[in-house]
N, C-alpha and C positions, 0 to 999 in steps of 0.2 A: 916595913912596907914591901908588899911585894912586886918582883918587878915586872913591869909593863913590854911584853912580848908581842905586838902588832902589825896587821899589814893595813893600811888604808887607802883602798883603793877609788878611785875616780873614772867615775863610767860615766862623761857627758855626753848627751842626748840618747844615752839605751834606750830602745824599747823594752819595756815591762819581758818580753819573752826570752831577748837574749841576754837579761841580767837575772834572770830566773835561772837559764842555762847555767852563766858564769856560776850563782850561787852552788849548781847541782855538782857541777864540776870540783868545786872549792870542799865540799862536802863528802863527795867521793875519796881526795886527796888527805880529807881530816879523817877519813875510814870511820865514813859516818856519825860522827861527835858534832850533833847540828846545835849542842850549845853555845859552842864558839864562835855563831855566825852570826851576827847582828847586821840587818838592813836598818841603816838609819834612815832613809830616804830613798828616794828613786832613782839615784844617781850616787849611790854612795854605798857600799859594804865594807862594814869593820870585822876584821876576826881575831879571834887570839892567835897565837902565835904558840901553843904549846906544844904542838906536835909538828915543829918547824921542818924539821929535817925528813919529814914521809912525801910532803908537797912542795919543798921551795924549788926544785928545777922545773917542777910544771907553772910555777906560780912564775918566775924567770917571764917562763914564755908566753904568757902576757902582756906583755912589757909593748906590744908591737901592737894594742888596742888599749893598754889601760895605762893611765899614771898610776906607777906603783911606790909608796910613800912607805918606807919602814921605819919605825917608832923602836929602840929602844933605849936602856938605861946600862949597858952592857955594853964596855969597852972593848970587850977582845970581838963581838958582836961589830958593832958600830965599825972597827979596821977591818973586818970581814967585807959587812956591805960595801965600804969604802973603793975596798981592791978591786971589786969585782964590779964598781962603775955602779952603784946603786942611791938611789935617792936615800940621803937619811936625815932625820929628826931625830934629833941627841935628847933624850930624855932624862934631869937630874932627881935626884929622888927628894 
């Protein structure tokens, strides 16, 4: 199985433009790989997590408008998030 590398973020009560922004932002940071970006909803963006290391210090500094949820199944991962005060969801395989 492979493993699940995720950000899930929570944008309650966005307007349609400044989550559009966020998305253009999140997508710039993924150096344009808009497969990884899934709008589930109008208050909700999921993305992979494969190209973690080009955008995680921009994605950080969202932290200060968005709940930022990290999802993985990745121990040395999961004490990463952990140290550095991050929300996380332990995912077992």
């Amino acid at each position: 199985m492979r493993k699940k590398k995720a950000a899930y973020i929570e944008a309650d009560k966005l307007s349609s433009g400044i989550l559009q922004l966020l998305m253009f932002s999140i997508r710039l940071s993924l150096s344009y790989n808009k497969d990884n970006i899934l709008l589930l909803d109008n208050s909700t963006v999921y993305l992979d997590f494969k190209h973690k290391n080009l955008f995680l210090n921009s994605l950080f500094t969202l932290e200060n408008q968005f709940q930022i949820l990290f999802f993985t199944n990745d121990e040395e991962e999961r004490d990463f998030y952990k140290r550095a005060g991050k929300n996380i969801i332990y995912l077992k395989e």
